[in-house]
C-alpha positions as CSV (number, residue, x, y, z in Angstrom):
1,X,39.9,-8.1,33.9
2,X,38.7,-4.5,34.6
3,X,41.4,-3.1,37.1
4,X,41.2,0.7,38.9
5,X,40.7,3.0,41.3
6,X,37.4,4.5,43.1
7,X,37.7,7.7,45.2
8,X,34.8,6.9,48.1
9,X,33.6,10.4,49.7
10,X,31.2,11.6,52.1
11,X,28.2,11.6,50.3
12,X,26.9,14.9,52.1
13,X,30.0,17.1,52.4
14,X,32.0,15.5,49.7
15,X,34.7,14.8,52.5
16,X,37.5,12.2,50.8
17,X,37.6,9.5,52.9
18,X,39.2,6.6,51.1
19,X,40.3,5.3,48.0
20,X,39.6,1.6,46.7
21,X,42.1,0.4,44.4
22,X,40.0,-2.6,42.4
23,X,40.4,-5.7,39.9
24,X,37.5,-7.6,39.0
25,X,36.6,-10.4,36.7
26,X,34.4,-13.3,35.8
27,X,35.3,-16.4,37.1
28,X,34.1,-20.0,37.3
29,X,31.6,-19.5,39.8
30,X,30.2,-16.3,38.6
31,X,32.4,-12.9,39.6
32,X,35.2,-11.5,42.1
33,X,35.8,-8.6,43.2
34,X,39.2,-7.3,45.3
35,X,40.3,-4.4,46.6
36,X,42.3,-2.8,49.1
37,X,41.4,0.8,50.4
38,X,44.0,3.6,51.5
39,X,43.4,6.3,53.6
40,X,43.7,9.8,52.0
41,X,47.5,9.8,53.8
42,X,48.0,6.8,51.8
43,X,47.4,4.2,55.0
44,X,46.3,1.1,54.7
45,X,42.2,1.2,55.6
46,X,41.1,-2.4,54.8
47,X,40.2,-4.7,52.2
48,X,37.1,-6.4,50.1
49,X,36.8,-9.5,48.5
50,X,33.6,-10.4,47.2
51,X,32.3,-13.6,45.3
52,X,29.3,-14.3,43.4
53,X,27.5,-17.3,41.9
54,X,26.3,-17.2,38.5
55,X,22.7,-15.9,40.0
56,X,24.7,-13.2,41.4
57,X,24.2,-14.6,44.9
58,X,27.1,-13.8,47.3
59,X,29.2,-16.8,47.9
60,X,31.8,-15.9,49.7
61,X,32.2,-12.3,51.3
62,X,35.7,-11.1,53.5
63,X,36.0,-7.6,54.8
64,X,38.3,-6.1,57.0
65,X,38.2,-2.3,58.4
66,X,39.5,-1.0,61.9
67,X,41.3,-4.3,63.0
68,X,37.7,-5.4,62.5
69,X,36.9,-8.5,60.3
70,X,33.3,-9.7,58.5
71,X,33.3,-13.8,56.1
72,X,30.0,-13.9,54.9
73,X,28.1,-16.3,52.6
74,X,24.4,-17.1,51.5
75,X,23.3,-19.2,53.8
76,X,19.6,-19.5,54.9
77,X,19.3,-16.5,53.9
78,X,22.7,-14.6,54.8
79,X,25.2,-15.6,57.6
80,X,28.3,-14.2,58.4
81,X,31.1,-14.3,61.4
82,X,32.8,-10.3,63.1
83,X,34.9,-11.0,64.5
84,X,36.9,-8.4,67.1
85,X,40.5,-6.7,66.6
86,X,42.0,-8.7,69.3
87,X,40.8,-11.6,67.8
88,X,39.3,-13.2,71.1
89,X,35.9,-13.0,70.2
90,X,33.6,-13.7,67.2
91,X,29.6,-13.0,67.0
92,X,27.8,-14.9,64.4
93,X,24.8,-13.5,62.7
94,X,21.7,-14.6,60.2
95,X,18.9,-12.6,58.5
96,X,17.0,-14.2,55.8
97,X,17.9,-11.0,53.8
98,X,18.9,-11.5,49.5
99,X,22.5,-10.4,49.6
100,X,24.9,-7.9,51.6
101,X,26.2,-4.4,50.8
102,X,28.2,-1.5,52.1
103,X,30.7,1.4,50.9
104,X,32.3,-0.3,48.2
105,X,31.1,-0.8,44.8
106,X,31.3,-3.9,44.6
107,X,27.6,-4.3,46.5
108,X,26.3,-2.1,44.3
109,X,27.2,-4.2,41.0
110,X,26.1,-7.0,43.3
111,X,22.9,-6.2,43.7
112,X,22.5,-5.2,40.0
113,X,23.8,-8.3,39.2
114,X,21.2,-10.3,41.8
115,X,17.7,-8.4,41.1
116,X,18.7,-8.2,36.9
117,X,15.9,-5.9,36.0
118,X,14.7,-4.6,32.6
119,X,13.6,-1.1,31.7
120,X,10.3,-2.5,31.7
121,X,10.4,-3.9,35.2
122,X,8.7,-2.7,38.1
123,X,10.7,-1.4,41.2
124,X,11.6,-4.2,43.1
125,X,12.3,-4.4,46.9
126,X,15.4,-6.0,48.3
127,X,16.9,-6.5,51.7
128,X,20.1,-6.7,52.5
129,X,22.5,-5.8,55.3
130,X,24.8,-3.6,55.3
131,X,28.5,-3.5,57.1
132,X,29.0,-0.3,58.1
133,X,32.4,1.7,58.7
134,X,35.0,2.1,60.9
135,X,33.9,-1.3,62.9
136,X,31.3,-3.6,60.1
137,X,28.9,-3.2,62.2
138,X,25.4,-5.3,60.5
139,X,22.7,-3.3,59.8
140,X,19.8,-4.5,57.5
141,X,18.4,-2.3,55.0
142,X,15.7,-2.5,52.8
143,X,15.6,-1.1,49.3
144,X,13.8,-0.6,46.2
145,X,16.0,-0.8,43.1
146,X,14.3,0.6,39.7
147,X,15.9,0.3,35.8
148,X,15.0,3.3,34.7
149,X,16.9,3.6,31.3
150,X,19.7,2.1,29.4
151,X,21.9,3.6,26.7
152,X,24.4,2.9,24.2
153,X,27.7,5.1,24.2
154,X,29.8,4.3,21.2
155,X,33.5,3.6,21.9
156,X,36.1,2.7,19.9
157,X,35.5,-1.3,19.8
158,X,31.8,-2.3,21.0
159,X,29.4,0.2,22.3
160,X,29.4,0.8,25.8
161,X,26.1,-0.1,27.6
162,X,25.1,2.3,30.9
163,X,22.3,0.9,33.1
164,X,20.8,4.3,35.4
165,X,19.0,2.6,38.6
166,X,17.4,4.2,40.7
167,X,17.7,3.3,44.5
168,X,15.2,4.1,47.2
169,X,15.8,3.3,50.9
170,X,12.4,2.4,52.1
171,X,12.8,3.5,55.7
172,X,13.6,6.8,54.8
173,X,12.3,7.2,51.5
174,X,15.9,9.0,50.2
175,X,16.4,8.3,46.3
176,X,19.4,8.6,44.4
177,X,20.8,7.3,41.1
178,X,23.6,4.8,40.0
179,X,25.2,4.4,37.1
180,X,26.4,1.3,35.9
181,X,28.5,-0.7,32.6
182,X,28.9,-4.0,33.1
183,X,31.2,-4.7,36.3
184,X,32.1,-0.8,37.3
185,X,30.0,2.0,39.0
186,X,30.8,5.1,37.1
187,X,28.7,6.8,39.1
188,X,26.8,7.0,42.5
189,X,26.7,9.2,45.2
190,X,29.8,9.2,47.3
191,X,31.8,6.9,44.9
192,X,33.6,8.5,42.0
193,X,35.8,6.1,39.4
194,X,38.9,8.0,39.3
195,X,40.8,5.2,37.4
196,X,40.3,2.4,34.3
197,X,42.7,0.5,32.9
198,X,40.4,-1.9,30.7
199,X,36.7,-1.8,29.6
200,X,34.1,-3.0,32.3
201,X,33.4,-6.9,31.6
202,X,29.9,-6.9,30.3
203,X,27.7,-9.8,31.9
204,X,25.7,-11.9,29.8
């Protein structure tokens, strides 16, 4: 059960703004994910739990940021509840979209986990909508995720396999790269792994 810490940043001034302290792991139904996040101060900022069937479809999604709280599933596509900080009102929502995402890593290893590609497969569009900070607001994206190599580091037990994607946004045509072993981003803009405690869980 990989366990650790992610330092989220600004992805255009490097700004710190949170950090994500994580434990993931496969489960009967597929994958979980759970974190809670911590302001630079050391506050408390929110929280993620993310579940996935074995297709790597989200089954069960809970945020909470700003008082503000987001329970998703896949349903008809994807339908969730945000509901307010006071609690007095909730707004439901449905987009025949694939899957959610958002800061946290978790979405990204979702989506990975979802779409599966090859290094021989052809960049494949996805839409999915996103929770945005401080309030989850639902926004809905649309990307194209490419495999564009895979590599074998040696460790000390059984090699360590890194997946490079490639990630377009299609309304504004801005690429960047993630990395990716297993169940844990190493890399990807704005998210840094700061902290490891076990190897990443590779899925079969």
């Amino acid at each position: 059960m990989p366990r650790g810490r992610y330092s989220l940043h600004d992805p255009h001034d490097d700004t710190l703004l949170a950090e994500e302290h994580f434990q993931c792991a496969p489960g009967p139904s597929g994958w979980r994910y759970v974190s809670q996040l911590t302001t630079p101060s050391g506050d408390h900022a929110g929280s993620v739990d993310l579940a996935l069937d074995d297709l790597g479809r989200p089954i069960r999604l809970e945020l909470h940021a700003g008082g503000w709280q987001v329970r998703g599933a896949a349903l008809e596509g994807v339908t969730w509840v945000r509901t307010d900080p006071t609690g007095a009102h909730a707004a439901e929502g449905n987009v025949p979209a694939h899957a959610f995402t958002g800061t946290s890593p978790a979405f990204l290893v979702a989506t990975a986990r979802l779409l599966r590609l090859t290094p021989s497969s052809a960049a494949t569009r996805v839409r999915l909508v996103a929770f945005t900070d401080p309030v989850l607001a639902p926004r809905t994206v649309d990307q194209s995720w490419a495999l564009i190599a895979r590599e074998a580091h040696p460790t000390d037990n059984d090699p360590l396999i890194v997946d490079e994607y490639q990630v377009t946004a299609l309304d504004t045509g801005e690429r960047h790269t993630v990395h990716i072993a297993g169940d844990i981003v190493l890399a990807a803009p704005g998210i840094e792994l700061e902290h490891l405690e076990s190897p990443p869980t590779a899925f079969t």
